[in-house]
C-alpha positions as CSV (number, residue, x, y, z in Angstrom):
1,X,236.5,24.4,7.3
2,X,236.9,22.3,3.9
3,X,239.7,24.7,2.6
4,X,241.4,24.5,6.5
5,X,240.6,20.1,6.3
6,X,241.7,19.8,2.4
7,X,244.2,22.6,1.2
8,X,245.0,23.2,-2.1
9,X,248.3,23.2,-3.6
10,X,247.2,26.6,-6.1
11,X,244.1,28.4,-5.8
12,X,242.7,27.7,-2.8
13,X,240.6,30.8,-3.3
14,X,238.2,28.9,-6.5
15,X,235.0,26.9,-4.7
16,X,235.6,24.1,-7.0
17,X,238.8,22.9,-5.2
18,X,236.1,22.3,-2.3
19,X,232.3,20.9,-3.4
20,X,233.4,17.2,-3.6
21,X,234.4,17.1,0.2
22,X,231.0,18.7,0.8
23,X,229.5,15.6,2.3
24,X,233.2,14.9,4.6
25,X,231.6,17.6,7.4
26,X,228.1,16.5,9.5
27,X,225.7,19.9,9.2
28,X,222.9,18.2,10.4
29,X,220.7,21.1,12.5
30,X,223.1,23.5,12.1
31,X,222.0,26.9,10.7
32,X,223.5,29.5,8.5
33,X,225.0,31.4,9.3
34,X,226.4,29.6,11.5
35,X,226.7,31.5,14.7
36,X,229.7,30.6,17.3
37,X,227.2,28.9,19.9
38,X,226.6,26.3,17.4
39,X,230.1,25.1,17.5
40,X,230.1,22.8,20.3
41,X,227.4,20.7,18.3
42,X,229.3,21.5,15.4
43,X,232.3,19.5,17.1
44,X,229.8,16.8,18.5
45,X,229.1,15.9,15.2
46,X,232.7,15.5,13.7
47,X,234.4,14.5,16.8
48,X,237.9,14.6,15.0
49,X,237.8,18.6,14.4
50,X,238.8,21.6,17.5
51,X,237.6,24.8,16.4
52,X,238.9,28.2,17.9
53,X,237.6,31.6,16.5
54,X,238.7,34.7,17.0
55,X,237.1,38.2,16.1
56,X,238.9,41.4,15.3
57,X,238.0,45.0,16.8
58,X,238.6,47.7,14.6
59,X,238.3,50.3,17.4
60,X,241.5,48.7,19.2
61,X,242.9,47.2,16.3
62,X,243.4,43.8,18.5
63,X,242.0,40.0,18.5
64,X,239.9,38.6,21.3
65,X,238.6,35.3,20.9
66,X,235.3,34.5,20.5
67,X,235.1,30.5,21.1
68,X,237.8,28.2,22.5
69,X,237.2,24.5,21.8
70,X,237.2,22.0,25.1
71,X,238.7,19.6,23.0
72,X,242.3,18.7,22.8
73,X,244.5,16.5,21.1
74,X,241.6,15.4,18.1
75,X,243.4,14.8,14.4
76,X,242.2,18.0,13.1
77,X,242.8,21.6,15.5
78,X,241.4,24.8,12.7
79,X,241.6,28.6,13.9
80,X,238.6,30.6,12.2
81,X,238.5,34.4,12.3
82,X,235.0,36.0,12.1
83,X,234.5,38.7,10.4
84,X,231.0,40.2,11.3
85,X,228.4,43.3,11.1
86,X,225.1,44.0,10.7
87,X,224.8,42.6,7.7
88,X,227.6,39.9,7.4
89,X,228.5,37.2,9.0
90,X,231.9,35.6,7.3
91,X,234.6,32.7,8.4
92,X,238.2,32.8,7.1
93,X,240.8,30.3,7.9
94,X,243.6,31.1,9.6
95,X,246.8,29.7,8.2
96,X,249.5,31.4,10.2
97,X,248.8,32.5,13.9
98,X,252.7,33.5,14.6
99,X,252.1,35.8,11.3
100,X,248.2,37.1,12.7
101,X,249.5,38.3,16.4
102,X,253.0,39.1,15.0
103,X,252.3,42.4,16.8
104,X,252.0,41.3,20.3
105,X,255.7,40.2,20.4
106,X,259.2,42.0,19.9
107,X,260.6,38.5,18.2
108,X,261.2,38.8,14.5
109,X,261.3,34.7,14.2
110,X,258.6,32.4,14.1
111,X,256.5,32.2,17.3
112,X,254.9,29.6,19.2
113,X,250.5,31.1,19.9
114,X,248.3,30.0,22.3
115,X,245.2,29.6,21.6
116,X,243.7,30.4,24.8
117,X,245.0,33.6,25.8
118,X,246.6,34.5,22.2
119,X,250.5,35.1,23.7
120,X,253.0,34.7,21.4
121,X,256.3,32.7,22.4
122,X,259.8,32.4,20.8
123,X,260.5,28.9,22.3
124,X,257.6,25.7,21.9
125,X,259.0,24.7,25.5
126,X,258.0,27.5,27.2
127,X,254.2,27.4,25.3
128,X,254.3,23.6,26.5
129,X,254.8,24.8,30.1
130,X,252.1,28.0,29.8
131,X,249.3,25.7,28.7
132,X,248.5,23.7,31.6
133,X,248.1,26.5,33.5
134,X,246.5,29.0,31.0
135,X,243.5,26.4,29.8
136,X,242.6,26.4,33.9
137,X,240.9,29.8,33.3
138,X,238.6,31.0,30.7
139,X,240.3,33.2,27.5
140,X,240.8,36.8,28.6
141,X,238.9,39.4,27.5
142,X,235.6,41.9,28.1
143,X,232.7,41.1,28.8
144,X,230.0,43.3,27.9
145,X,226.7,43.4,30.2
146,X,223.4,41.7,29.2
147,X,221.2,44.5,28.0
148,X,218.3,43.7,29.5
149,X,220.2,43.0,32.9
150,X,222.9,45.1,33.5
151,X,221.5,46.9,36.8
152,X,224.3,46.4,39.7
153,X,222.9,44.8,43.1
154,X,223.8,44.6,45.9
155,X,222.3,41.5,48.0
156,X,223.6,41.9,51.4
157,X,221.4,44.4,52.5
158,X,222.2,44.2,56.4
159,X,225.0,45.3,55.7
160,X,224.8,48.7,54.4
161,X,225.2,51.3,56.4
162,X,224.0,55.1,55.7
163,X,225.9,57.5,54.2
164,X,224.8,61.4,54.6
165,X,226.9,61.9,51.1
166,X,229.4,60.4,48.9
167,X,231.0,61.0,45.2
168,X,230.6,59.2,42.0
169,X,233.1,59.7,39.5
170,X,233.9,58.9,35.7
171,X,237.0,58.8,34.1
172,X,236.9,59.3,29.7
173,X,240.2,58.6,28.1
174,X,241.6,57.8,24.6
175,X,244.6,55.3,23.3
176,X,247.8,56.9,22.1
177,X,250.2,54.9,20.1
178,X,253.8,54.0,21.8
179,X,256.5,52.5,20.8
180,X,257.5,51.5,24.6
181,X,258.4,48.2,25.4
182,X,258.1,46.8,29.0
183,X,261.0,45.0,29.1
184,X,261.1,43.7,32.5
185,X,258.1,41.0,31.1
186,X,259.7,41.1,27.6
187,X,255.8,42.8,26.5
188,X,255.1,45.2,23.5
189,X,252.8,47.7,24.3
190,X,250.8,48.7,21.8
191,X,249.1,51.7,23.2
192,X,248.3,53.7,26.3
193,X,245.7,55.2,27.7
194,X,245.2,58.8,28.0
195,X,242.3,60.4,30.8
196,X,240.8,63.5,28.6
197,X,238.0,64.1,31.4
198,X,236.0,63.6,33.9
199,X,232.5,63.8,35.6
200,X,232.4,63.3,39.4
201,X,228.4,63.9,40.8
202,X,227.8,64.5,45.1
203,X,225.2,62.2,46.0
204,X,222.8,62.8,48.8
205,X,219.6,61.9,50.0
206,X,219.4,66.3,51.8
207,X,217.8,67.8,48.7
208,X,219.3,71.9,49.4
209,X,222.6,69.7,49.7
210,X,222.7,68.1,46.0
211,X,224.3,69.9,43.1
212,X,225.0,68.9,39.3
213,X,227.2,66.8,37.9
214,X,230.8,68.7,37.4
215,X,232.1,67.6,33.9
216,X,235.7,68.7,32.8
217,X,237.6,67.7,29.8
218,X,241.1,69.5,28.6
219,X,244.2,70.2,30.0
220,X,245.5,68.8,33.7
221,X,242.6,66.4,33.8
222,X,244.1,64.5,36.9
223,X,245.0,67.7,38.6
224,X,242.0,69.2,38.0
225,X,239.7,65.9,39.3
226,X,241.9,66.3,42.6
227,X,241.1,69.8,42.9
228,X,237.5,69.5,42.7
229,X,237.7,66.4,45.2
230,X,239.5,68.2,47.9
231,X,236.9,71.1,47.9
232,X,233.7,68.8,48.0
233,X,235.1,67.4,50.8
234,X,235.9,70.8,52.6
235,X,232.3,71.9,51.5
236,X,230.7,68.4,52.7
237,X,232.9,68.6,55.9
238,X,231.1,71.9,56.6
239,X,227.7,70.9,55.9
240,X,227.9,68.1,58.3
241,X,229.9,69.9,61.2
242,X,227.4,73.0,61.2
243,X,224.0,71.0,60.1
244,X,224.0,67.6,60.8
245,X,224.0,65.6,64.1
246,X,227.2,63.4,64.6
């Protein structure tokens, strides 16, 4: 934050530039190292700082953002990038967000980021337009399920209605670097995905009826997958016509 709030002309990577502005930022109950859900109080405290922090993923070589400050129009906006394992827990300032998410955009001038949604754009006018309507939802990205409560329910129980069998399938597929460009909503795509396999399971409550899981990964997956639905249903279709009451 201090090297963000009090740049240095030349070597703004030496500590010393930094430990007399020390007592500028209000720590008070916040611990190290500082995780992102103690920003908001972080903010509280010095009520002329926004904070925005991203994180990188190295599987998909792409930023998400991790925290996106409430707060508009204080004296002082700073994006952070985290930089985090098991181990570490690190904070770097980020001093060019048109050079960071370069990638994301076919322009090879300076661009125009927003923070909420990370979009580059070649004209400030247009980012001026996008915000309004961009800060009404929250920043895009995945949300991974709670660990200790990732079961999927289903609460309107009346509604359900029995079914003698059905088919659960799973789709496996890796990302291919392109150079394609979808020009129609002036986008770079960065890569595609690729289905490598698949595992589709017949479920059924008729225990002679139930059979493993089919798992197939290679060549043809889609055609394949369509195969193997078309003759459960033939098979299924049979069952019920010859076995079980309509």
């Amino acid at each position: 934050m201090l090297s963000a709030l009090h740049e240095p002309k030349i070597h703004k990577e030496r500590l010393s530039n930094y430990i007399g502005y020390e007592s500028t930022l209000d720590m008070s109950g916040i611990n190290y190292p500082v995780e992102t859900k103690q920003i908001p109080l972080f903010e509280k405290q010095n009520p002329t700082i926004s904070i925005n922090v991203l994180s990188f993923e190295p599987d998909t070589k792409s930023f998400t953002v991790e925290y996106i400050s409430p707060e508009r129009g204080r004296q002082h906006h700073v994006n952070l990038l985290l930089f985090e394992d098991t181990t570490k827990h690190h904070y770097v300032h980020i001093t060019n967000m048109s050079r960071l998410v370069a990638h994301r955009s076919k322009h090879n001038d300076v661009t125009h980021v927003c923070n909420s949604c990370l979009h580059p754009f070649s004209d400030p006018t247009t980012l001026e337009t996008h915000i309004p309507y961009c800060i009404q939802h929250p920043p895009q990205q995945v949300p991974y399920p709670d660990p200790e409560n990732c079961k999927l329910k289903f609460a309107n129980e009346k509604k359900q209605h029995p079914v003698s069998f059905f088919l659960v399938a799973d789709f496996e597929s890796f990302l291919t670097p392109t150079d394609h460009d979808d020009d129609t909503r002036h986008t770079k795509i960065i890569n595609e995905h690729n289905v490598s396999g698949f595992c589709c399971h017949r479920v059924t409550q008729l225990d002679q009826y139930r059979t493993p899981p089919t798992v197939y990964s290679g060549e043809d997956v889609m055609s394949k997958f369509y195969e193997h639905v078309t003759n459960e249903s033939r098979e299924i279709g049979k069952i019920v016509a010859t076995n079980l009451p309509m």
